[in-house]
C-alpha positions, -999 to +999 in steps of 0.1 A: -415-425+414-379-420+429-394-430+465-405-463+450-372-466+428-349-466+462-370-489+477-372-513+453-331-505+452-332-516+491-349-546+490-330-559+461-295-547+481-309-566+515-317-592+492-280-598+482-268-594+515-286-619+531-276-641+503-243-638+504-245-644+543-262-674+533-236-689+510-210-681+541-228-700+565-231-728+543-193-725+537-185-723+571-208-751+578-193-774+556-158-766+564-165-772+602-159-737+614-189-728+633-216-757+646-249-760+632-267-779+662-266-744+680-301-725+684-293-696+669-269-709+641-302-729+632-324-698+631-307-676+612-298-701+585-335-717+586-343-684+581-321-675+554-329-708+537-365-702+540-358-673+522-334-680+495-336-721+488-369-715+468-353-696+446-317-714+446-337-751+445-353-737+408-323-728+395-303-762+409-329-783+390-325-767+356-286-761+363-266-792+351-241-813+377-214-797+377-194-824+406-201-808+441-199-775+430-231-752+431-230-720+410-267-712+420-261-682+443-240-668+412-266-667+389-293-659+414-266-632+420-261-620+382-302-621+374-310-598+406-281-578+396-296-580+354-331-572+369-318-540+390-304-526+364-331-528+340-351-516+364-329-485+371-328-481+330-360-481+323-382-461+350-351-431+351 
């Protein structure tokens, strides 16, 4: 059961990671640091999006307008974080 426990722990870290390197590009996008139109730029954050705007576009349609800014990753950030945890409480 531990062998399933750190993997689960993985793929919920990876998870956050790749999120958080998500909300960076999208800052950096917006702020005109770094150039979307490139090919690899637009992989990795088709990529990223791909894997993160399912679950981001859910919460942004139950979340209220909140005037340009987007607290989605936060809270996708504080439920995986919730969910980890209970896991880690409950199966130890």
């Amino acid at each position: 059961m531990n062998a399933v426990l750190i993997l689960v722990d993985s793929i919920i870290s990876l998870y956050i990671y790749t999120l958080l390197a998500y909300v960076i590009a999208s800052w950096l996008i917006a702020f005109k640091i770094i150039n979307p139109w490139q090919p690899l730029v637009r992989w990795i954050l088709q990529s990223l999006g791909g894997l993160h705007e399912p679950l981001l576009s859910r919460i942004r349609n139950v979340l209220p307008s909140l005037g340009g800014i987007d607290i989605s990753p936060i809270i996708v950030l504080l439920a995986v974080q919730f969910l980890r945890n209970i896991l880690f409480e409950y199966l130890s």
